[in-house]
KEMAR-627409 format. One record per residue: residue in three letters; x, y, z of N, C-alpha, C in turn. Coordinates in steps of 0.1 Angstrom, whole numbers, padded with zeros to 4 digits, always signed. Atoms other than C-alpha are relative to their C-alpha. Layout:
# KEMAR-627409
alaXYZXYZXYZ;...
END
This chain:
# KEMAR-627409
unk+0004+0003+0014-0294+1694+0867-0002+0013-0008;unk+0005-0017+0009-0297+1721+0838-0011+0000-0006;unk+0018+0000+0001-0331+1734+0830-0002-0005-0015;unk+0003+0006+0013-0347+1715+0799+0000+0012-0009;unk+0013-0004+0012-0356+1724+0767-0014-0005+0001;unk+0016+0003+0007-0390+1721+0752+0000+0003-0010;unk+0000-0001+0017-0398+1709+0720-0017+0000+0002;unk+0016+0001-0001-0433+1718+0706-0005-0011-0006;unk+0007+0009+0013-0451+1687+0688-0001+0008-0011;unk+0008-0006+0012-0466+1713+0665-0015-0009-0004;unk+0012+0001+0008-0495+1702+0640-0003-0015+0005;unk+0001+0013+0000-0507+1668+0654-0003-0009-0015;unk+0005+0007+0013-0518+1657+0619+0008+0001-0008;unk-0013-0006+0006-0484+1670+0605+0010-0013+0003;unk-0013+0009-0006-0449+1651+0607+0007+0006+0011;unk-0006-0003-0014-0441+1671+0640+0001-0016+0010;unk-0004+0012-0007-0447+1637+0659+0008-0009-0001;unk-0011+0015+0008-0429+1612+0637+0017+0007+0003;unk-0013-0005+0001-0398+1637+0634+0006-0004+0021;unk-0006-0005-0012-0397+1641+0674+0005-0019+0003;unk+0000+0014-0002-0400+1600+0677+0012-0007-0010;unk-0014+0005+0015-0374+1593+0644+0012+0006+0006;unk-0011-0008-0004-0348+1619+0662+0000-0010+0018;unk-0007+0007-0012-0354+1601+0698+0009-0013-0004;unk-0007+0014+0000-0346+1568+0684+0012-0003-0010;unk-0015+0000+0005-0317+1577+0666+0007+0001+0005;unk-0006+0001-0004-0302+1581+0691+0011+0011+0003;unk-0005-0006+0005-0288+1613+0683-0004+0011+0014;unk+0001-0005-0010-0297+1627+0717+0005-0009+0013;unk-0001+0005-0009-0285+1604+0740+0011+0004+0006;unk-0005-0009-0007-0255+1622+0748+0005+0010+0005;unk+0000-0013-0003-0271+1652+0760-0001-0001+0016;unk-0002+0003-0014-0264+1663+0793-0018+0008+0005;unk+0017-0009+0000-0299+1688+0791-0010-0008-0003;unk+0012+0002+0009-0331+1674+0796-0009+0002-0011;unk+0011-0011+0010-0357+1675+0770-0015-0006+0006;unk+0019+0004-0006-0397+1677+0775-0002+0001-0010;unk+0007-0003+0010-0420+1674+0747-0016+0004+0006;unk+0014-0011-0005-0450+1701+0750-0015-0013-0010;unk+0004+0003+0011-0477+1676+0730-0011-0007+0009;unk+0009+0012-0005-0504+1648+0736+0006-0015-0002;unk-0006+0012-0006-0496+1614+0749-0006-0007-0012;unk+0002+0007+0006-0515+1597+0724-0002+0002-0019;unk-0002+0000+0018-0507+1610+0687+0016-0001+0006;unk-0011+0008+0004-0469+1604+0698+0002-0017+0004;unk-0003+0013+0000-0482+1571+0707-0003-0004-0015;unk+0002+0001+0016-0493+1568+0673+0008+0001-0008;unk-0014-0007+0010-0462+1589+0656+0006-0016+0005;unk-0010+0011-0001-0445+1555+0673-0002-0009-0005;unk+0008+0010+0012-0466+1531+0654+0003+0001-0011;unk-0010-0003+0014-0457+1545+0626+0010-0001-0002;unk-0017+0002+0006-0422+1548+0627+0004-0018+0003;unk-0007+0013-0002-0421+1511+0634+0006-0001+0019;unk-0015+0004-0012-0411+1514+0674-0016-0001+0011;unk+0010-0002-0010-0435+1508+0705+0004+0007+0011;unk+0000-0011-0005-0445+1532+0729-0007+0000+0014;unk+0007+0003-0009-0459+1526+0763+0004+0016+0010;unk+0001-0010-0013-0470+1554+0792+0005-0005+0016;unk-0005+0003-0013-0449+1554+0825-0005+0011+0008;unk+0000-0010-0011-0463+1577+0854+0011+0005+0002;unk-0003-0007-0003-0450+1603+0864+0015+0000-0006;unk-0018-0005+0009-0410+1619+0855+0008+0004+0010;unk-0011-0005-0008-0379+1624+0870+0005+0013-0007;unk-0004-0011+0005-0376+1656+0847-0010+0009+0002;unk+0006-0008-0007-0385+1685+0860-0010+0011-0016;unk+0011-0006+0011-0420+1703+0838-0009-0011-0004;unk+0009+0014+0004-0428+1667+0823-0011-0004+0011;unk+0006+0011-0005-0458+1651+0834-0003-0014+0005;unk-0001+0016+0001-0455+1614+0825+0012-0003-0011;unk-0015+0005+0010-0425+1597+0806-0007-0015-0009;unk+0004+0013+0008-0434+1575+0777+0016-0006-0004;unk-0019+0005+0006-0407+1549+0764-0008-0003-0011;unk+0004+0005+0016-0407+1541+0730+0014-0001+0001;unk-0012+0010+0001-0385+1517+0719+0011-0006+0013;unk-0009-0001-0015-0355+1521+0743+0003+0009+0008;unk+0000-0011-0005-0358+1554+0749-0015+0011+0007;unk+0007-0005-0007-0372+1574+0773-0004+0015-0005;unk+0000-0015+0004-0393+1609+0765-0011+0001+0009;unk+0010-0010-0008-0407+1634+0791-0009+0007-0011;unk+0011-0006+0009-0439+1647+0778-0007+0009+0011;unk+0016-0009-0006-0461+1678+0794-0011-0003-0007;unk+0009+0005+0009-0490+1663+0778-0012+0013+0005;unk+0011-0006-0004-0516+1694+0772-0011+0007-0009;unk+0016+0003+0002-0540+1680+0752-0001-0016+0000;unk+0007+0011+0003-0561+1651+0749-0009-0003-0014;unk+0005+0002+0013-0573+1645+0711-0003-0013-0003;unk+0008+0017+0006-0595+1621+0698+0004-0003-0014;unk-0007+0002+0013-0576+1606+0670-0009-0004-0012;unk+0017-0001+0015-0607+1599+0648+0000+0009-0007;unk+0004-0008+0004-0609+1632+0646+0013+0008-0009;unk-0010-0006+0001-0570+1641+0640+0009-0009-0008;unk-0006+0007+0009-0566+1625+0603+0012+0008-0003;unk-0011-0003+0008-0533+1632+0585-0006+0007-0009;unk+0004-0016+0012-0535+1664+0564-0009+0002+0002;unk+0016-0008-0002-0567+1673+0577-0002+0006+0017;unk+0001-0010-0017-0560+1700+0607-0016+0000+0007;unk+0015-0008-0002-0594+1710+0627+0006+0009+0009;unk-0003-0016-0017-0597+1738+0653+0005-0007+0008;unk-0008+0001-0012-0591+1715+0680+0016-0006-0001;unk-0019+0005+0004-0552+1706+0661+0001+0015+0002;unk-0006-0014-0001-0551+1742+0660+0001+0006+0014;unk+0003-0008-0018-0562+1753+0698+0014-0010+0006;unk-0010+0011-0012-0536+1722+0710+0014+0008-0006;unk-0011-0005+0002-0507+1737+0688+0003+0009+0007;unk-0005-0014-0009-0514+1771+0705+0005+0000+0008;unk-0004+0001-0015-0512+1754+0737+0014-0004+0003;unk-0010+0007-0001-0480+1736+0731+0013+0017-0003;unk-0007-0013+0005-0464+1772+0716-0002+0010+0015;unk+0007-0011-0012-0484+1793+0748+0010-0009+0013;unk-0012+0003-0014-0468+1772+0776+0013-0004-0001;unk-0011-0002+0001-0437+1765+0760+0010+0015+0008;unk-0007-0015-0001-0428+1802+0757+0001+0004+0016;unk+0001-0005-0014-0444+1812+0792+0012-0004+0007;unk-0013+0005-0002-0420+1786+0806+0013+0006-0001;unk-0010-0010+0003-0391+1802+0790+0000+0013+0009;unk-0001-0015-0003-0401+1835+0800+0001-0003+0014;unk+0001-0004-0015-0407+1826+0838+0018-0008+0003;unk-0015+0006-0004-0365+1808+0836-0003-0012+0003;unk+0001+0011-0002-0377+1776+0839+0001-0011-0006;unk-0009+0010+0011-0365+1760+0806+0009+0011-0003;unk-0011-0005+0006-0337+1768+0789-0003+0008-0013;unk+0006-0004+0010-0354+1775+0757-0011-0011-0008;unk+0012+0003+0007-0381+1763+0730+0005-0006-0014;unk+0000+0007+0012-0378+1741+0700-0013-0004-0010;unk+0006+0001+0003-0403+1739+0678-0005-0004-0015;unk+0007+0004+0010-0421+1718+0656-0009+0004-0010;unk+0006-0004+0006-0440+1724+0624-0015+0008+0006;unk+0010-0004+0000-0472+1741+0625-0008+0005-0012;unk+0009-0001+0016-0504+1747+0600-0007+0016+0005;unk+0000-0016+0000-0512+1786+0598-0016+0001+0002;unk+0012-0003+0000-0545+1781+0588-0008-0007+0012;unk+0007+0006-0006-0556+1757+0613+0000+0008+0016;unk+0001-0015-0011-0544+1784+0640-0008+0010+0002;unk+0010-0010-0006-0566+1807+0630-0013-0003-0001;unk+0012+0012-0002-0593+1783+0628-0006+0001+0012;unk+0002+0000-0011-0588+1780+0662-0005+0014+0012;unk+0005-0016-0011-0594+1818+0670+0013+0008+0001;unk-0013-0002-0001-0555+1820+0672+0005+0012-0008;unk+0003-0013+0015-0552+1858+0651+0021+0000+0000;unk-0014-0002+0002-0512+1852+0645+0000-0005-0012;unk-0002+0002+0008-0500+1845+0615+0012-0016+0000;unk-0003+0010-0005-0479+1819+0631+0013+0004+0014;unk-0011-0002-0010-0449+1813+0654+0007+0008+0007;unk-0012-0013-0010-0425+1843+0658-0007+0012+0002;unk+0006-0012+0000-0454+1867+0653-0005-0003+0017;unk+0009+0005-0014-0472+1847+0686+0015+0001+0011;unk-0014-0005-0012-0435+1845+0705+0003+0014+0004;unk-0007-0013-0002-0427+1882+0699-0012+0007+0010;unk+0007-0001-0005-0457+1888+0711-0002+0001+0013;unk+0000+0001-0018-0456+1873+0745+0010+0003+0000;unk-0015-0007-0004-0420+1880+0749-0003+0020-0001;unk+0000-0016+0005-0432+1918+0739+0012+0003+0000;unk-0010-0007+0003-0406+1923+0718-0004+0007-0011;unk+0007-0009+0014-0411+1950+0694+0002-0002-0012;unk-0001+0002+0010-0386+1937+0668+0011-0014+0003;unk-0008+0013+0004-0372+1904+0658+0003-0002-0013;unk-0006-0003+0013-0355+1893+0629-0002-0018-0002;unk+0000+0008+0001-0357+1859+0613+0012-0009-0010;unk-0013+0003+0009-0326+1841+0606-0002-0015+0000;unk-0003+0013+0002-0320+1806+0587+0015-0006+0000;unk-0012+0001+0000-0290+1790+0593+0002-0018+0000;unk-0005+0011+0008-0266+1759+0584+0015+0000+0005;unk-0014+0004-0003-0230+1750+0592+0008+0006-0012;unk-0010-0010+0005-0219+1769+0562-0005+0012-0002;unk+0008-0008+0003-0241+1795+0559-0015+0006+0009;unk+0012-0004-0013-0265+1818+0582-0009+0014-0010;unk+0006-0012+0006-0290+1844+0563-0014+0005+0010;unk+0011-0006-0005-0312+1873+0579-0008+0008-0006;unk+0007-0005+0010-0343+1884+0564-0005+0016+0008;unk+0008-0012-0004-0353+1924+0571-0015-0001-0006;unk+0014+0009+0001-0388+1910+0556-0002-0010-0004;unk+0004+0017+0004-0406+1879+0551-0007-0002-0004;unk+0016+0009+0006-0441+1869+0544-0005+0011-0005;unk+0007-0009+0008-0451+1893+0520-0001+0000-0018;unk+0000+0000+0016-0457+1896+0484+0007+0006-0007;unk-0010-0008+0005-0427+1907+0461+0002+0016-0001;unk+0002-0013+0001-0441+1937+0453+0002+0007+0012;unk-0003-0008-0010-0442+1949+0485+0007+0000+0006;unk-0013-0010-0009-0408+1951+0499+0008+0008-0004;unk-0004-0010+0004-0396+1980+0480-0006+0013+0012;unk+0007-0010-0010-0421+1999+0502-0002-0002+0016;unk-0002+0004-0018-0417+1978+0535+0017+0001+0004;unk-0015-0002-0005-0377+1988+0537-0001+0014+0000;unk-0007-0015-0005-0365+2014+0554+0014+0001+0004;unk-0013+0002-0006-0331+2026+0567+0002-0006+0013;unk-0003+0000-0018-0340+2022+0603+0000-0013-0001;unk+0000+0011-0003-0354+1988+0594+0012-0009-0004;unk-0014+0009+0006-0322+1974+0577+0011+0005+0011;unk-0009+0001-0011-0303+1989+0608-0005-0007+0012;unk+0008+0004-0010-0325+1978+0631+0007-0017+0000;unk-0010+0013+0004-0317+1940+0615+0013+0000+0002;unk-0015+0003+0005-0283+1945+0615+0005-0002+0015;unk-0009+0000-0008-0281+1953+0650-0003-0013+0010;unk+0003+0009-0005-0300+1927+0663+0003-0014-0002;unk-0011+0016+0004-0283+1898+0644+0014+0002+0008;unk-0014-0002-0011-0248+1913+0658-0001-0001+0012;unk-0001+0001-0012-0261+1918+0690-0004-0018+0007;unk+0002+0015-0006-0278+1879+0692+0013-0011-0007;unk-0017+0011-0001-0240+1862+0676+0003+0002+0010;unk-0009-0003-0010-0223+1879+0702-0006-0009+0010;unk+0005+0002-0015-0247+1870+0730-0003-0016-0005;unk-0001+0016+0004-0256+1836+0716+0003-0009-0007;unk-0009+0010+0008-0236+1821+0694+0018+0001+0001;unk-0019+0005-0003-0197+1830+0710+0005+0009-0011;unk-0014-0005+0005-0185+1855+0680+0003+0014+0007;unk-0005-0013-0002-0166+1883+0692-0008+0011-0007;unk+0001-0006+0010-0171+1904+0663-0009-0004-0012;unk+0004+0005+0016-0197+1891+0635+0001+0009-0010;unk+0001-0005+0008-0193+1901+0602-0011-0001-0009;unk+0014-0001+0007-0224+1911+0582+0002+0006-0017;unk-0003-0002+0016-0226+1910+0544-0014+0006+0000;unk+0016-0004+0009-0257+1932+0534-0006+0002-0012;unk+0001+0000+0018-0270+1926+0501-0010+0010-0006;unk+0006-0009+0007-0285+1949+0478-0013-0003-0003;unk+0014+0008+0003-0323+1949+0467+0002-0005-0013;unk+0002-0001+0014-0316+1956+0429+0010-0009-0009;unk-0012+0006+0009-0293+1934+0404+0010+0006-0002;unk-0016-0006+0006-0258+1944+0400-0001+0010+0011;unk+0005-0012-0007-0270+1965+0433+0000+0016-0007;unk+0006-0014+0006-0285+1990+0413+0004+0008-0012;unk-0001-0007+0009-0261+1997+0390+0002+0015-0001;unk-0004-0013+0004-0251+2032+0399-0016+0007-0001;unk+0015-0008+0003-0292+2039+0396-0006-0003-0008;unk+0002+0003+0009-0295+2025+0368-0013-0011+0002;unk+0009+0012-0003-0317+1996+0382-0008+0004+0012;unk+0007-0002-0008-0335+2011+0409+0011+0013+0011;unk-0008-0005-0007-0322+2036+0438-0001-0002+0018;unk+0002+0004-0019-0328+2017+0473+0010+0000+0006;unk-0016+0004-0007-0290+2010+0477+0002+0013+0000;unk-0009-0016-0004-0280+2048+0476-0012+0008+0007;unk+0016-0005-0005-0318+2059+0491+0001-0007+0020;unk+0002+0007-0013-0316+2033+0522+0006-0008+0005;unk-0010+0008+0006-0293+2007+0516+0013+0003+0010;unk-0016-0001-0010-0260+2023+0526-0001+0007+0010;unk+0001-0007-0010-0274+2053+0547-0001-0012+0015;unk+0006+0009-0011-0288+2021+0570+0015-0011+0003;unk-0012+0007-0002-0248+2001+0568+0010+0016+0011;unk-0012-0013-0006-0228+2038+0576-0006+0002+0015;unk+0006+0004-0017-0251+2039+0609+0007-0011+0007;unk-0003+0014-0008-0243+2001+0616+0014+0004+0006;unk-0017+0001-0001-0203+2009+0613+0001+0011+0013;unk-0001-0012-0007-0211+2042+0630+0000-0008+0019;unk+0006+0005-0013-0224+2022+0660+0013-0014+0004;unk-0003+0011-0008-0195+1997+0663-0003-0016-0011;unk+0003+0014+0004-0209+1968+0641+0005-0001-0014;unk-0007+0007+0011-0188+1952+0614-0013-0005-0013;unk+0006+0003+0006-0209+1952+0584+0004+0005-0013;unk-0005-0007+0011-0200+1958+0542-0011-0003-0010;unk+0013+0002+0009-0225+1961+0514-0003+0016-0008;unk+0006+0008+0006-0244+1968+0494+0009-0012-0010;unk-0007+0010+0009-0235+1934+0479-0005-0007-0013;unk+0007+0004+0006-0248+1921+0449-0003-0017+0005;unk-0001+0012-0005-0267+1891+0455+0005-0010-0008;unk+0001+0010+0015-0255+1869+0423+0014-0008+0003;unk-0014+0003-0004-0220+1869+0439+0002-0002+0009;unk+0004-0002-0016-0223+1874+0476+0009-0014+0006;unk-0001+0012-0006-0229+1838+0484+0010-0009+0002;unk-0014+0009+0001-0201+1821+0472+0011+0005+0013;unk-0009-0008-0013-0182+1845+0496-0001-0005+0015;unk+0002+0008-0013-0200+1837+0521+0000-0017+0009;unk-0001+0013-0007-0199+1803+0524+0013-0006-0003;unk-0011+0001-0004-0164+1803+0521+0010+0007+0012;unk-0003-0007-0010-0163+1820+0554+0005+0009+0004;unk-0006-0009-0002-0155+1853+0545-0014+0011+0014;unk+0011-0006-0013-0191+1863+0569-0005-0005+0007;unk+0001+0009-0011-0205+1853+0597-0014+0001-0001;unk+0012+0000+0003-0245+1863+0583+0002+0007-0010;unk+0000-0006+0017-0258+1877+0552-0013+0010+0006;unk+0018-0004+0004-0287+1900+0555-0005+0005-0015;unk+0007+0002+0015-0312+1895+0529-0011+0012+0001;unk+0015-0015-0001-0341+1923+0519-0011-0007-0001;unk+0003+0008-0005-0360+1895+0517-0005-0010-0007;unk-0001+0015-0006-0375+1863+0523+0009-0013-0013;unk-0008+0011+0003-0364+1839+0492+0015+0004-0012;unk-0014-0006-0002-0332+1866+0482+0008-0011+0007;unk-0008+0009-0008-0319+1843+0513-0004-0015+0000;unk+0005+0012+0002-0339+1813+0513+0008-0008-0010;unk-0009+0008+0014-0326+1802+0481+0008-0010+0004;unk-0014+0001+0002-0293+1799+0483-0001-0012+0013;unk-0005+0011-0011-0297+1783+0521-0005-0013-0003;unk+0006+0018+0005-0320+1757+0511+0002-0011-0012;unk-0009+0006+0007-0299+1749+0482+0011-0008+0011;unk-0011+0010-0003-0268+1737+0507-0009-0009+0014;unk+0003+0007-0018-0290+1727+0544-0010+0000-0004;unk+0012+0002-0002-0322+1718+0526-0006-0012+0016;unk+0002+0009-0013-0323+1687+0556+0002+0005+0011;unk-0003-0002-0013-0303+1703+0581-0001+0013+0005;unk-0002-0011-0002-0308+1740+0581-0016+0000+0012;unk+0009-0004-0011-0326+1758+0613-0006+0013-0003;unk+0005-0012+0007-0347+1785+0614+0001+0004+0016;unk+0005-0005-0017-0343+1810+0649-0003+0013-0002;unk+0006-0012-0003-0357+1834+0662+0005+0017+0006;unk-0012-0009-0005-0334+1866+0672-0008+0010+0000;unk+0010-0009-0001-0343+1892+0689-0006-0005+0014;unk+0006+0002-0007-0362+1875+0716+0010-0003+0014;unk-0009-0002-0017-0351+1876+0755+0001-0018+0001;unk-0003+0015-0003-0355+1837+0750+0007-0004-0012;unk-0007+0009+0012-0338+1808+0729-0012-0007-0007;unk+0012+0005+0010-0364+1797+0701+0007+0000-0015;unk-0003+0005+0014-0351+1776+0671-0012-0009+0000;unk+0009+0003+0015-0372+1757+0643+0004-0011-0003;unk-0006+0005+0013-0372+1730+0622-0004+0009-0016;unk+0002-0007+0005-0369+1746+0590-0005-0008-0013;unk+0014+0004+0011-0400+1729+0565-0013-0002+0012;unk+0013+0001-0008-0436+1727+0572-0008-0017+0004;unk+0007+0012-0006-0464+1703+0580+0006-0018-0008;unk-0005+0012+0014-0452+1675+0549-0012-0007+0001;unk+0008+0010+0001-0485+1661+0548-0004-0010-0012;unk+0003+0012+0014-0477+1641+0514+0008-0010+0014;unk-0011+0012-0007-0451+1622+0543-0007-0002+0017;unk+0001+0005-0013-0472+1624+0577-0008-0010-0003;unk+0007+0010-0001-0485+1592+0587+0009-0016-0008;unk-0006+0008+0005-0458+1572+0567+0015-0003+0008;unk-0012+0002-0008-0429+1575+0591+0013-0002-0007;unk-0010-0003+0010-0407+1584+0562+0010+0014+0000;unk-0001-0018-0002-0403+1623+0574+0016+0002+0006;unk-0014+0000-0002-0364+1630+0578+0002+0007+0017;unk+0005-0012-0015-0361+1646+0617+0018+0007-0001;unk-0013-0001+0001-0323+1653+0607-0003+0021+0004;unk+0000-0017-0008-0336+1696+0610-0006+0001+0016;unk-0004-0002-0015-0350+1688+0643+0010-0004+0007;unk-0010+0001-0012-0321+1673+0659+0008+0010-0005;unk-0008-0013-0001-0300+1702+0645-0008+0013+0005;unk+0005-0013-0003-0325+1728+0656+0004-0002+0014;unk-0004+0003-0013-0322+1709+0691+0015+0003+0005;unk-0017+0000+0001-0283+1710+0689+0002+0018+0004;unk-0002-0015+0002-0283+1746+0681-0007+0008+0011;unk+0006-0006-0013-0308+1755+0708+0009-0003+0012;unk-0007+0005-0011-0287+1733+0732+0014+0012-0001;unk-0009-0009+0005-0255+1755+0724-0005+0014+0002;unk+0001-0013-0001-0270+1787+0721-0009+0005+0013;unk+0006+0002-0014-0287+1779+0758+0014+0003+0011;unk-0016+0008-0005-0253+1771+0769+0006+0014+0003;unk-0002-0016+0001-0242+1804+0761-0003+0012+0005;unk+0010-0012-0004-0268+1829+0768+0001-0003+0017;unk+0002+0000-0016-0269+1811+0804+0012+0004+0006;unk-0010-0006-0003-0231+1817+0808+0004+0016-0002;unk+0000-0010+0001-0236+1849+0797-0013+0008+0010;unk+0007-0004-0010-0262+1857+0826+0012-0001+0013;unk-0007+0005-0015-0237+1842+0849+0010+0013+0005;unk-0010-0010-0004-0210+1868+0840-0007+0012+0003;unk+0007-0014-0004-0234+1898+0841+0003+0001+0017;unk+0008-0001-0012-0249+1885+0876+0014-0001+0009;unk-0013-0003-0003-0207+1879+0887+0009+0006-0004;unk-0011-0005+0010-0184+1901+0867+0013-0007+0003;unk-0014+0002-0002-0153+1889+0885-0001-0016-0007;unk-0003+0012+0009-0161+1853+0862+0006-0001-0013;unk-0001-0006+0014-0152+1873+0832+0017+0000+0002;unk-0018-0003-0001-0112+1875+0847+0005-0009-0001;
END
């Protein structure tokens, strides 16, 4: 049998439950040949099942290897590591406490470990609420900062992606103002090599092509509008090429896109966060993923947060988790065939 994923619940008071229970009974997993486990508590996705209209009963024990216990709901069967126990009194809709935050951590902490010791395939994960993390004591800022972490990886990159369109951000959570002074050359090579290096290795291209976009409008204008593109900009693309990696730029971003999603690239890197945002969540607001690149494991996203105008109504679309699931499944697929050839070279003839 091939080693599961794990999906995280996320925010119990979030639409993390409903989405994972809307996506089993659509049916839109059934045929996968990869187990899945859900990292969460037994009795908010008995609840998430109430809600969506489907019932949900506890079976001992699992024939899938990590799970615990197997609940059914509806007609389908979900392995669950159940590792917490929350008293749902306490765990209203839109209203996180510490102990929604300490249970996220746990569902995020033994996911990953897992991963890291080879024992899933990779990590899918559900929303999560920032503040109620650090509520809990939890000092991350959220997800990829707490992954990179335990994975100790020094640098990751965060890319959103879609079926016509993949963008990577060299910063993200910061205030406009300050990414003029949080880019560097190293950092915009650094990005560039790590998205080339995680297509190749997990996503199957030979060769990706990287469109790098400019900070300034009309990229700069010759100077005219700023000088990061002739300062940092291109010194950090003529390295990339230098090294082997197919990348052209600076691009203006006004025009770029259209390019791109006519399949002249295979990612965009953005300077950042909603430079790329934009545009993606204009075409894959439902179905776009958010992953994690960079890390020695597989860790995709759904890509929106808690929705607590929609938790508790069983209205919450799960259409980005089964494509994050998809995408993890696939780029598992990959990464493991690509252990195989290392660990055999003569599979590679």
């Amino acid at each position: 049998m091939q080693k599961p994923l794990i999906v995280t619940m996320g925010d119990p008071t979030g639409v993390g439950p409903e989405i994972i229970v809307q996506a089993l009974c659509s049916g839109a997993f059934s045929a996968f040949t990869r187990p899945l486990v859900v990292a969460g508590d037994i009795a908010v996705l008995q609840r998430a099942a109430a809600v969506c209209g489907v019932g949900a009963r506890l079976q001992s024990g699992s024939q899938v290897e990590l799970a615990s216990a197997e609940m059914l709901i509806g007609n389908y069967v979900l392995p669950v590591r159940a590792l917490s126990q929350l008293d749902l009194v306490q765990q209203k809709y839109g209203q996180p406490q510490p102990s929604s935050g300490r249970a996220m951590a746990d569902y995020i902490t033994w996911a990953c470990d897992t991963c890291i010791s080879g024992d899933a395939a990779g990590m899918v994960t559900a929303p999560i609420n920032k503040q109620a993390l650090q509520a809990a004591g939890v000092d991350f800022p959220g997800h990829t900062e707490m992954l990179a972490a335990r994975c100790q990886a020094d640098e990751v990159v965060m890319m959103l992606a879609g079926v016509r369109l993949r963008v990577c951000m060299v910063t993200t959570h910061c205030a406009l103002r300050e990414v003029p002074q949080r880019l560097t050359a190293e950092r915009i090579l650094t990005t560039m090599r790590i998205t080339s290096d995680s297509l190749q290795r997990q996503f199957d291209l030979v060769q990706p092509r990287l469109a790098v976009l400019a900070l300034n409008p009309h990229a700069g204008e010759g100077g005219l509008f700023g000088d990061e593109e002739a300062r940092l900009i291109v010194p950090a693309i003529v390295a990339a090429c230098d090294e082997g990696i197919v990348a052209s730029g600076p691009h203006s971003a006004d025009t770029l896109f259209w390019f791109a999603t006519q399949g002249q690239y295979d990612a965009v890197i953005c300077m950042y966060h909603d430079q790329g945002l934009i545009p993606l969540k204009l075409l894959h607001f439902d179905d776009a993923v958010n992953v994690t690149l960079g890390l020695p494991i597989v860790r995709t996203s759904v890509d929106h947060g808690t929705a607590y105008d929609l938790a508790g109504t069983g209205q919450a679309s799960p259409a980005s988790l089964i494509a994050a699931v998809k995408m993890a499944d696939k780029m598992a697929e990959k990464q493991e065939r690509g252990t195989r050839y290392e660990e055999n070279p003569t599979l590679k003839a």
